[in-house]
CHARMM internal coordinates of N, CA and C (Angstrom, degrees):
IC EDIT
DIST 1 N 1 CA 1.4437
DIST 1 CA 1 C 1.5229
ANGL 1 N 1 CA 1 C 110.14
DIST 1 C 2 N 1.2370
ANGL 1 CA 1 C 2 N 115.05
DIHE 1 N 1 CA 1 C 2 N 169.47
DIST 2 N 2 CA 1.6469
ANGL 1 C 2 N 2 CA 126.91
DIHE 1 CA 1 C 2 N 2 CA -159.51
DIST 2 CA 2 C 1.9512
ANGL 2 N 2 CA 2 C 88.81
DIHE 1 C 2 N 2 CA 2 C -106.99
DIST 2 C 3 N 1.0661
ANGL 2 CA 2 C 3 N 112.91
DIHE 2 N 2 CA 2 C 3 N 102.80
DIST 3 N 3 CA 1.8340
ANGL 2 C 3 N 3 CA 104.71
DIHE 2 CA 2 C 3 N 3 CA -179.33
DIST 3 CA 3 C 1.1343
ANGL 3 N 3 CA 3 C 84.23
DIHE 2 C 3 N 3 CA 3 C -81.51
DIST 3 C 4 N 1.1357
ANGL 3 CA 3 C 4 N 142.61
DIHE 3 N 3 CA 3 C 4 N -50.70
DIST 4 N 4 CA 1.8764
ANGL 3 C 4 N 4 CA 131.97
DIHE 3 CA 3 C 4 N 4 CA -132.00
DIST 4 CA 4 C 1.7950
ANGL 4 N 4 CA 4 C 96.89
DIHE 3 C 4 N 4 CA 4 C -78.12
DIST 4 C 5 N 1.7681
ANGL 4 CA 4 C 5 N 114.00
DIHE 4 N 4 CA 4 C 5 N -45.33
DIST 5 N 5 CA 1.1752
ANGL 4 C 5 N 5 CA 105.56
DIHE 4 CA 4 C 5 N 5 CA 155.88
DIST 5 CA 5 C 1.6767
ANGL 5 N 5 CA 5 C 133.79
DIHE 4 C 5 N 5 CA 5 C -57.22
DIST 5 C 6 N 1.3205
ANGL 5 CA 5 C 6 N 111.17
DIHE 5 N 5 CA 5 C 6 N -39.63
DIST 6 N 6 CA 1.4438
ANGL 5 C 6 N 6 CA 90.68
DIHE 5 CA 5 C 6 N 6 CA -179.65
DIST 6 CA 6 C 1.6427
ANGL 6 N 6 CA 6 C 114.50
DIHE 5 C 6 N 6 CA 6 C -73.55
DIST 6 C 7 N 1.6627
ANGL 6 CA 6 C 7 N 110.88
DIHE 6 N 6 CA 6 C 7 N -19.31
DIST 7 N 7 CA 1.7266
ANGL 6 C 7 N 7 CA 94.20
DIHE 6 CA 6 C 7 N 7 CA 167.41
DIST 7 CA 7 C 1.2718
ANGL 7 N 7 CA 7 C 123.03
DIHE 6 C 7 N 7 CA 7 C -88.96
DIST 7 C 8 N 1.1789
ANGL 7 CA 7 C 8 N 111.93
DIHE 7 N 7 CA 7 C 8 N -6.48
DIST 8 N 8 CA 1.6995
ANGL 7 C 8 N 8 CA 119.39
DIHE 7 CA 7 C 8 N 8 CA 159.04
DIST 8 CA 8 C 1.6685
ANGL 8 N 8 CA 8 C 95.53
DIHE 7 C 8 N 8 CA 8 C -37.59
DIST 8 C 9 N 1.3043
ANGL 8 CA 8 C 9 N 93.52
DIHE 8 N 8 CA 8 C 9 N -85.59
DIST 9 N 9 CA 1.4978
ANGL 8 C 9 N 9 CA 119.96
DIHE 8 CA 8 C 9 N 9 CA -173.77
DIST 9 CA 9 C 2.0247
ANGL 9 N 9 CA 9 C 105.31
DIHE 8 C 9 N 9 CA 9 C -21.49
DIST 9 C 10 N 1.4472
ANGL 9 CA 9 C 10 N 78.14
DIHE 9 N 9 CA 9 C 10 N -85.41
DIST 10 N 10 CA 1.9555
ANGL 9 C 10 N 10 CA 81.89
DIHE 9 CA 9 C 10 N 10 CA 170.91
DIST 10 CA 10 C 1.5079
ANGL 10 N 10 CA 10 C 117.39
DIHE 9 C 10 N 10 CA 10 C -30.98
DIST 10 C 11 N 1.4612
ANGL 10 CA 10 C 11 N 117.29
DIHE 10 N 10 CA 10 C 11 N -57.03
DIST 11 N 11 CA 1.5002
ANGL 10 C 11 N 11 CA 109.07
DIHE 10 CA 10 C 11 N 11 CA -163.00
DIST 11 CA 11 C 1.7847
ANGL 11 N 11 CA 11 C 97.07
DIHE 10 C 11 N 11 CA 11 C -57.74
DIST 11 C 12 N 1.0988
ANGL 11 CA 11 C 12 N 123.54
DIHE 11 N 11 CA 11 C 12 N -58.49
DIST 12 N 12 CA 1.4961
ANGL 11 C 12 N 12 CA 135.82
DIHE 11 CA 11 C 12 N 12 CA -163.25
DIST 12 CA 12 C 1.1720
ANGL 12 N 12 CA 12 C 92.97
DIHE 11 C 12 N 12 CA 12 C -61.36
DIST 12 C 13 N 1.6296
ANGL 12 CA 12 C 13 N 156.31
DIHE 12 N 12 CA 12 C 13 N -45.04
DIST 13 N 13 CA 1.0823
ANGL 12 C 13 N 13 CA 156.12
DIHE 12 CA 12 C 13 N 13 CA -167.29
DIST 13 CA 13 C 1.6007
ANGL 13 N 13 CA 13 C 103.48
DIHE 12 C 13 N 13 CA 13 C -80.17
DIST 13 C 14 N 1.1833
ANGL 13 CA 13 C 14 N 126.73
DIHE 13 N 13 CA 13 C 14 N -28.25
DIST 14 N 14 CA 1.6195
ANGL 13 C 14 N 14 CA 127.42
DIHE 13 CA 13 C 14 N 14 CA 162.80
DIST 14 CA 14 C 1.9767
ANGL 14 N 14 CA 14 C 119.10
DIHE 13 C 14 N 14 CA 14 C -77.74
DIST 14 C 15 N 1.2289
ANGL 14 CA 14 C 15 N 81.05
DIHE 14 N 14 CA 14 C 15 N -35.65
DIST 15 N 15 CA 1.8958
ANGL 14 C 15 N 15 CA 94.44
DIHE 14 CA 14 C 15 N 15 CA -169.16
DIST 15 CA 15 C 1.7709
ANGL 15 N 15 CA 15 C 85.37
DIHE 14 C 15 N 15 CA 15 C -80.00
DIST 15 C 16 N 1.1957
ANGL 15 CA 15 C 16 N 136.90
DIHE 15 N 15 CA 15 C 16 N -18.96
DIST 16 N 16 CA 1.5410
ANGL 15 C 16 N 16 CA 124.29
DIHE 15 CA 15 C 16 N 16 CA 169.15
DIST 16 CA 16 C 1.1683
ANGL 16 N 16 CA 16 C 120.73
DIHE 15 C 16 N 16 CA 16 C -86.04
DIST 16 C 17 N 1.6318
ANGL 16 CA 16 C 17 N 122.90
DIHE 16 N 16 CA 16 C 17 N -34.41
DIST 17 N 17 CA 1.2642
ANGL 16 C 17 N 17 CA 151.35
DIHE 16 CA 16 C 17 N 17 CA 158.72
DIST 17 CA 17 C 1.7424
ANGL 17 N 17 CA 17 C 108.26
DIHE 16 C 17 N 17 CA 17 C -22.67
DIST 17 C 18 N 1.4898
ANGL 17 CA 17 C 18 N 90.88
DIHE 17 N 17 CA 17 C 18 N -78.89
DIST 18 N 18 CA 1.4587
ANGL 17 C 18 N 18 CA 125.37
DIHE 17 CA 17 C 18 N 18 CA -168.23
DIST 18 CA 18 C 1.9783
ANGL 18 N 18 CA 18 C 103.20
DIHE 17 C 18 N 18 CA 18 C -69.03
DIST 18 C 19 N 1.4629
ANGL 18 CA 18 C 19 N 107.51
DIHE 18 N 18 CA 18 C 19 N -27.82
DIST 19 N 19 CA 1.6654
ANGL 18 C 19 N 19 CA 94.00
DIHE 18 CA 18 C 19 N 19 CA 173.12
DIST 19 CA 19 C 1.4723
ANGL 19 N 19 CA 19 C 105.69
DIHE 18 C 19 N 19 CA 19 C -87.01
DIST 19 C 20 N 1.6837
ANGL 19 CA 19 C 20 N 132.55
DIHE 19 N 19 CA 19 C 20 N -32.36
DIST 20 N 20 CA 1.2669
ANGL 19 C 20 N 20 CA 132.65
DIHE 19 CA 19 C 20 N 20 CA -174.47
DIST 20 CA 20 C 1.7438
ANGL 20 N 20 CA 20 C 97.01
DIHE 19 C 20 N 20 CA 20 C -60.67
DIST 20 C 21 N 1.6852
ANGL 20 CA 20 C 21 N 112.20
DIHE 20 N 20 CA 20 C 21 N -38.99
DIST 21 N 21 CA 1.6400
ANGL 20 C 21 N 21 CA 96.34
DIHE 20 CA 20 C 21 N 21 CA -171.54
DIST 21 CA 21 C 1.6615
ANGL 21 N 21 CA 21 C 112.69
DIHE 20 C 21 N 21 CA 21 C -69.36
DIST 21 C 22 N 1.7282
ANGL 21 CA 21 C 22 N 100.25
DIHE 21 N 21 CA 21 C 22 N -29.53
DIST 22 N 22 CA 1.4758
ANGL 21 C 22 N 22 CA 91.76
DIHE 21 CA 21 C 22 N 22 CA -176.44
DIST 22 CA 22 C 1.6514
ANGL 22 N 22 CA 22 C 128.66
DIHE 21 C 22 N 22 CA 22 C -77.50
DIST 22 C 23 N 1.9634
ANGL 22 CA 22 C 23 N 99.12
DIHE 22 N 22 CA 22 C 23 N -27.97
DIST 23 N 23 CA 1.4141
ANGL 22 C 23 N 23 CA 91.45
DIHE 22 CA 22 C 23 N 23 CA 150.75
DIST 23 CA 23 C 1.6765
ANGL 23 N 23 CA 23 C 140.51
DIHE 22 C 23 N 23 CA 23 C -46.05
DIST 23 C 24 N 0.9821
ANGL 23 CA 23 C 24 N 108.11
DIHE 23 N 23 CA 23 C 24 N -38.93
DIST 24 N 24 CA 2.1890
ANGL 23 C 24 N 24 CA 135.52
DIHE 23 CA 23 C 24 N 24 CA -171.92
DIST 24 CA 24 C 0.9317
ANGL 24 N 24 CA 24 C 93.89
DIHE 23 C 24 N 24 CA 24 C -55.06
DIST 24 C 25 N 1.3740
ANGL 24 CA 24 C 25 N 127.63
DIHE 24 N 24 CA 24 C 25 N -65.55
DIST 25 N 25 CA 1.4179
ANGL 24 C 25 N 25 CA 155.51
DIHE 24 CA 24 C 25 N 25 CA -163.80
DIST 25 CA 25 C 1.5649
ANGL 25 N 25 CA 25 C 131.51
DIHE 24 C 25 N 25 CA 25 C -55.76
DIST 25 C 26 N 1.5566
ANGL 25 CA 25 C 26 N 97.89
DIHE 25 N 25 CA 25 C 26 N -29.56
DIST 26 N 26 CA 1.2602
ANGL 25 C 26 N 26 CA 105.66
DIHE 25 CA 25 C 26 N 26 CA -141.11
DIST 26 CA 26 C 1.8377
ANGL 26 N 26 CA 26 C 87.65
DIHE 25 C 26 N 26 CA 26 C -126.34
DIST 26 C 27 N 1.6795
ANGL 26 CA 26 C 27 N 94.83
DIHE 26 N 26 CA 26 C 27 N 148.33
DIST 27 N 27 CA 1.7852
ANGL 26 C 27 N 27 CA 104.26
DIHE 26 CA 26 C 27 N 27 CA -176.18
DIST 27 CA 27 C 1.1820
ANGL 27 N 27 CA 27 C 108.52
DIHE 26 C 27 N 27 CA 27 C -65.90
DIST 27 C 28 N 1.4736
ANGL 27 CA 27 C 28 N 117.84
DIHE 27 N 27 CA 27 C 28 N 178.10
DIST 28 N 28 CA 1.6292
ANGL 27 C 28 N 28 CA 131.82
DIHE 27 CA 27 C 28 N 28 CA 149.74
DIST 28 CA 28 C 1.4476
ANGL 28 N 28 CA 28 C 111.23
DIHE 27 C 28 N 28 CA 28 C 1.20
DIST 28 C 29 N 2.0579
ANGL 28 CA 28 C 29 N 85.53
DIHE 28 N 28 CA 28 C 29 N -86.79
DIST 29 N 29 CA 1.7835
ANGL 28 C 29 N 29 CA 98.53
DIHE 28 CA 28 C 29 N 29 CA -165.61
DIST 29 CA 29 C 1.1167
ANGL 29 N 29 CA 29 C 129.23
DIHE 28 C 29 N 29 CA 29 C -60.16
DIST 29 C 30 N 1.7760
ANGL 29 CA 29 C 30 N 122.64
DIHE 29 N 29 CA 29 C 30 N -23.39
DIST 30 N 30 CA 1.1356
ANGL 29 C 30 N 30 CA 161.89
DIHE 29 CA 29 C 30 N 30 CA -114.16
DIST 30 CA 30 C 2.3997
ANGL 30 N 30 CA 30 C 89.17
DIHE 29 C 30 N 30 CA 30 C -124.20
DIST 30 C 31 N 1.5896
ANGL 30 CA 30 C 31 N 91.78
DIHE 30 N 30 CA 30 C 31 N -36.68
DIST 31 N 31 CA 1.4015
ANGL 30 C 31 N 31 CA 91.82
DIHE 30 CA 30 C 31 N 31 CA -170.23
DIST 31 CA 31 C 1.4296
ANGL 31 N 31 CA 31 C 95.87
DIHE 30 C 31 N 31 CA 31 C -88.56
DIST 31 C 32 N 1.5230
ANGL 31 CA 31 C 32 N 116.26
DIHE 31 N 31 CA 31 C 32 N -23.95
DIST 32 N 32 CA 1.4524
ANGL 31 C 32 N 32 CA 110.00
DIHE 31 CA 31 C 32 N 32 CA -158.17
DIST 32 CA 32 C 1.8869
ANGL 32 N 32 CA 32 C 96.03
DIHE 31 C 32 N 32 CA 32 C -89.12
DIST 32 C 33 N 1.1584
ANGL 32 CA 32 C 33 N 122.97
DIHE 32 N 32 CA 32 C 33 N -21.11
DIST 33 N 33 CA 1.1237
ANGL 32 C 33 N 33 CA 124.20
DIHE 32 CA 32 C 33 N 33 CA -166.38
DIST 33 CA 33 C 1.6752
ANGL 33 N 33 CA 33 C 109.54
DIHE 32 C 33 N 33 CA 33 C -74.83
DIST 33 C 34 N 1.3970
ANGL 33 CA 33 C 34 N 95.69
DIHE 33 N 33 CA 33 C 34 N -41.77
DIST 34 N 34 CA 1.4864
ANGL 33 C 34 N 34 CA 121.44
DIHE 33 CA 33 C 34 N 34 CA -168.58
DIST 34 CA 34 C 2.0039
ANGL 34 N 34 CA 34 C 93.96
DIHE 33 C 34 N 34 CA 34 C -63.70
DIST 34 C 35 N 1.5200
ANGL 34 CA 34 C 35 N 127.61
DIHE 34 N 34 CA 34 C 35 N -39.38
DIST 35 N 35 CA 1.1222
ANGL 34 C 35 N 35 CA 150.25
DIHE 34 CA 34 C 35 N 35 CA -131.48
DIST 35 CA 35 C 1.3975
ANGL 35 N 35 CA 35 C 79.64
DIHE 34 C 35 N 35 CA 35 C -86.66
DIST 35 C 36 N 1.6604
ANGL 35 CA 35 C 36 N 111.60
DIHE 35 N 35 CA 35 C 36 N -79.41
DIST 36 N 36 CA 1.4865
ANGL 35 C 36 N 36 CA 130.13
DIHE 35 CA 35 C 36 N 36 CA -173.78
DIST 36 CA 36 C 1.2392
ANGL 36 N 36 CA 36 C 115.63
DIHE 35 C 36 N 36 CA 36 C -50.29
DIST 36 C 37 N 1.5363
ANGL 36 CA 36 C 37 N 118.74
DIHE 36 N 36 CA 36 C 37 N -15.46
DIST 37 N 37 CA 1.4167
ANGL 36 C 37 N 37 CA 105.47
DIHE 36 CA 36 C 37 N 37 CA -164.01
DIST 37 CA 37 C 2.0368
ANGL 37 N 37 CA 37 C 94.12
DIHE 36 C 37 N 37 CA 37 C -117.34
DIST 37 C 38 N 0.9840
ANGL 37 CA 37 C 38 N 105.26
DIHE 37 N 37 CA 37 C 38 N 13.63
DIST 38 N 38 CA 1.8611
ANGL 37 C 38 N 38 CA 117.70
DIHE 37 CA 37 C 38 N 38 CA -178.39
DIST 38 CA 38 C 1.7623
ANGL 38 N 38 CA 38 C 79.88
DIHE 37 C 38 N 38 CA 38 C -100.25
DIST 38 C 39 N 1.4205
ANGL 38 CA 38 C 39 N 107.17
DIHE 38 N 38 CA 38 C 39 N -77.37
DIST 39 N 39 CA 1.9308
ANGL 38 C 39 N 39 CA 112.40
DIHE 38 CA 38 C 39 N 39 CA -175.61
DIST 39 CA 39 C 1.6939
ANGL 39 N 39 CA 39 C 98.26
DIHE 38 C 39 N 39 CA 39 C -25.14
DIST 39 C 40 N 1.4248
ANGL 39 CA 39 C 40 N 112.86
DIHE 39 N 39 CA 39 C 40 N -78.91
DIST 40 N 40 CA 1.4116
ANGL 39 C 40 N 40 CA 104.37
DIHE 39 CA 39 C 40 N 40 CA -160.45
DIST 40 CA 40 C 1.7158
ANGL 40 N 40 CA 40 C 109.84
DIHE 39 C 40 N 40 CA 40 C -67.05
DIST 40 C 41 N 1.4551
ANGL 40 CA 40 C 41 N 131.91
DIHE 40 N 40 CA 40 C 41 N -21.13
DIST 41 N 41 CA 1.5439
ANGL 40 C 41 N 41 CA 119.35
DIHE 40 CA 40 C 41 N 41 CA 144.41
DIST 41 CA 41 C 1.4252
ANGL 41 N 41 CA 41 C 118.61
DIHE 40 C 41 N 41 CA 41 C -8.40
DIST 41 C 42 N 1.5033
ANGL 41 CA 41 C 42 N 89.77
DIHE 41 N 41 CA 41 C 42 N -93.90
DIST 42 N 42 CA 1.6334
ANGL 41 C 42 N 42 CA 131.47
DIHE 41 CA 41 C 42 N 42 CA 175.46
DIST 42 CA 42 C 1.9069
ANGL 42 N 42 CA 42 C 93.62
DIHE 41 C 42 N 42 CA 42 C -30.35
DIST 42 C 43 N 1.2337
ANGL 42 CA 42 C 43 N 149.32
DIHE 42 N 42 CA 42 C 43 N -60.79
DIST 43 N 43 CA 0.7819
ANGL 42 C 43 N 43 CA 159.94
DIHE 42 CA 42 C 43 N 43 CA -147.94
DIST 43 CA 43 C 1.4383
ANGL 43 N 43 CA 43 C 107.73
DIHE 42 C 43 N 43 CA 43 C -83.66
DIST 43 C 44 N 1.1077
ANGL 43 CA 43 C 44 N 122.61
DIHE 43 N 43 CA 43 C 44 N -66.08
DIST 44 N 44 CA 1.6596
ANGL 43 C 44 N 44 CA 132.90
DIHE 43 CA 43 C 44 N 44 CA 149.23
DIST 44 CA 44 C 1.0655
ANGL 44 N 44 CA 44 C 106.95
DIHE 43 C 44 N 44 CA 44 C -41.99
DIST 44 C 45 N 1.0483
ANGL 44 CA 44 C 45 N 147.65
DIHE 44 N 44 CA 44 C 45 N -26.77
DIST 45 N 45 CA 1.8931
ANGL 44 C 45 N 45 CA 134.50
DIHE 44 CA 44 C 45 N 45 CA -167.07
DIST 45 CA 45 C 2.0869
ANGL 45 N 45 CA 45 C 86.64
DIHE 44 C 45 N 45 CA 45 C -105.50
DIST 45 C 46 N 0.8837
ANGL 45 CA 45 C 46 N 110.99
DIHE 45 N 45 CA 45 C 46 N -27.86
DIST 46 N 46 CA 1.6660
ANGL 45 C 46 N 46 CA 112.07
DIHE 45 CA 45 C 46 N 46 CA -174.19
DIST 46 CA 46 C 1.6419
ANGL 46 N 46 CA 46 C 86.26
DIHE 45 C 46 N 46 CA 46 C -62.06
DIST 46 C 47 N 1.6713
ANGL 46 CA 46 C 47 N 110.72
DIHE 46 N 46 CA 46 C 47 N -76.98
DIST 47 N 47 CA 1.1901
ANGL 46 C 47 N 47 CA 111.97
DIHE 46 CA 46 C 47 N 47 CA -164.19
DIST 47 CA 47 C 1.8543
ANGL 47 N 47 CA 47 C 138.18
DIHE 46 C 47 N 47 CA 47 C -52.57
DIST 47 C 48 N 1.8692
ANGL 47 CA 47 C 48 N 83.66
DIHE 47 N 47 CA 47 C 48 N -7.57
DIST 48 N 48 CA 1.6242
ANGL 47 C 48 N 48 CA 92.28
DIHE 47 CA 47 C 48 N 48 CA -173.37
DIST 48 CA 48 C 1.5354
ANGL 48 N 48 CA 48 C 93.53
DIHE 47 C 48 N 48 CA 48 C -76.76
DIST 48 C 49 N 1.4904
ANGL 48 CA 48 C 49 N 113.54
DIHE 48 N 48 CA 48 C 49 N -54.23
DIST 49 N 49 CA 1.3143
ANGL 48 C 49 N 49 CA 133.14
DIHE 48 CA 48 C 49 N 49 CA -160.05
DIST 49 CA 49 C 2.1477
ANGL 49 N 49 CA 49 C 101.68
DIHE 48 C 49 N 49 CA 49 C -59.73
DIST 49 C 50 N 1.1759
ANGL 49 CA 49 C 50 N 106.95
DIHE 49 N 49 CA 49 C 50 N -29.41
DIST 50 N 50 CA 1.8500
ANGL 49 C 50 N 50 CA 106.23
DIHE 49 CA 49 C 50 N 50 CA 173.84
DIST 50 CA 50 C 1.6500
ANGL 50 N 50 CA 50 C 109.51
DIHE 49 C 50 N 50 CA 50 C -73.17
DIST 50 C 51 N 2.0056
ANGL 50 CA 50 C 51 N 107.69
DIHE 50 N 50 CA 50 C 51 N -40.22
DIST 51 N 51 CA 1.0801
ANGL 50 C 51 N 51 CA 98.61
DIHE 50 CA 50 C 51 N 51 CA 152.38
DIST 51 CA 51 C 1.6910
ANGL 51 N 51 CA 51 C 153.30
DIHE 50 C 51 N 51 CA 51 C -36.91
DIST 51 C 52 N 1.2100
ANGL 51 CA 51 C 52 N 105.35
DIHE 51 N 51 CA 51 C 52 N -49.40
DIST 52 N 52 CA 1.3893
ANGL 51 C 52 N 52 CA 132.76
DIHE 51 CA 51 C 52 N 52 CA 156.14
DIST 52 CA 52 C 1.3305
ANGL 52 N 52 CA 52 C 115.96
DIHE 51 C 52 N 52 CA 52 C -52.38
DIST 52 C 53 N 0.6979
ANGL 52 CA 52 C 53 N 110.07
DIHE 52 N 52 CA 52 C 53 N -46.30
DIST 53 N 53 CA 1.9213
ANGL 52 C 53 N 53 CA 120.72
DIHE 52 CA 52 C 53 N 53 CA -164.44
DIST 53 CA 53 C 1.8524
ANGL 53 N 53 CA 53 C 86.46
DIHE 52 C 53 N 53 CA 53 C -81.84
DIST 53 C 54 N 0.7673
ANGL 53 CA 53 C 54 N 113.92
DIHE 53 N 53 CA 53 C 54 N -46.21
DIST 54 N 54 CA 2.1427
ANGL 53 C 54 N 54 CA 109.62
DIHE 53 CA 53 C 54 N 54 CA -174.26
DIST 54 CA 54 C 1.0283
ANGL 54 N 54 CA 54 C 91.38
DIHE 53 C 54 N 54 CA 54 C -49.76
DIST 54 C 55 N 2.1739
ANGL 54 CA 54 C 55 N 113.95
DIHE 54 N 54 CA 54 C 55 N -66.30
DIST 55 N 55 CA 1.1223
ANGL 54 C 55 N 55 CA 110.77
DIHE 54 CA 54 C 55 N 55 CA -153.28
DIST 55 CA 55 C 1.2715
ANGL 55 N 55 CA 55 C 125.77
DIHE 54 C 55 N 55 CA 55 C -75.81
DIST 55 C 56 N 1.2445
ANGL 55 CA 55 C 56 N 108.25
DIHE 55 N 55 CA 55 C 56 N -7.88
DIST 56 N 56 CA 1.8548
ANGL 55 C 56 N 56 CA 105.09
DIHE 55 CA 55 C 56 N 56 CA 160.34
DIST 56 CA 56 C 1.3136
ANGL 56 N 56 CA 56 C 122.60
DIHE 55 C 56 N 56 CA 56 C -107.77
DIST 56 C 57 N 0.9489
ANGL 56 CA 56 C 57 N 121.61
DIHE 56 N 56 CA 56 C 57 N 39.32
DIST 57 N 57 CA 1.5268
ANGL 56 C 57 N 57 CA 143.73
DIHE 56 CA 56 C 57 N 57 CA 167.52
DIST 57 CA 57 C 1.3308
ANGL 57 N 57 CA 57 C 120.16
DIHE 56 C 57 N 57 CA 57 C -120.88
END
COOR INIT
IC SEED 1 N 1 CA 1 C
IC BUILD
């Protein structure tokens, strides 16, 4: 069997888990904060990954 895939799988299946509970959970500001700060994540992980891509090119 492939472990590294099935804990791939697990981690991402907890880290979705754990944002759907904190969305449910969580107020107004609490959703919008959580919102902006996933976007600029997402944004930083974009920019590491263009990084990468220059530097091996």
């Amino acid at each position: 069997m492939q472990f590294q895939a099935i804990a791939k799988g697990m981690a991402i299946g907890a880290a979705a888990g754990m944002a759907g509970y904190l969305l449910s959970s969580a107020s107004g500001a609490e959703k919008n904060r959580f919102k902006r700060r996933t976007v600029k994540a997402a944004h930083a992980i974009g920019a590491v990954m263009d990084s990468v891509a220059d530097f091996l090119h």
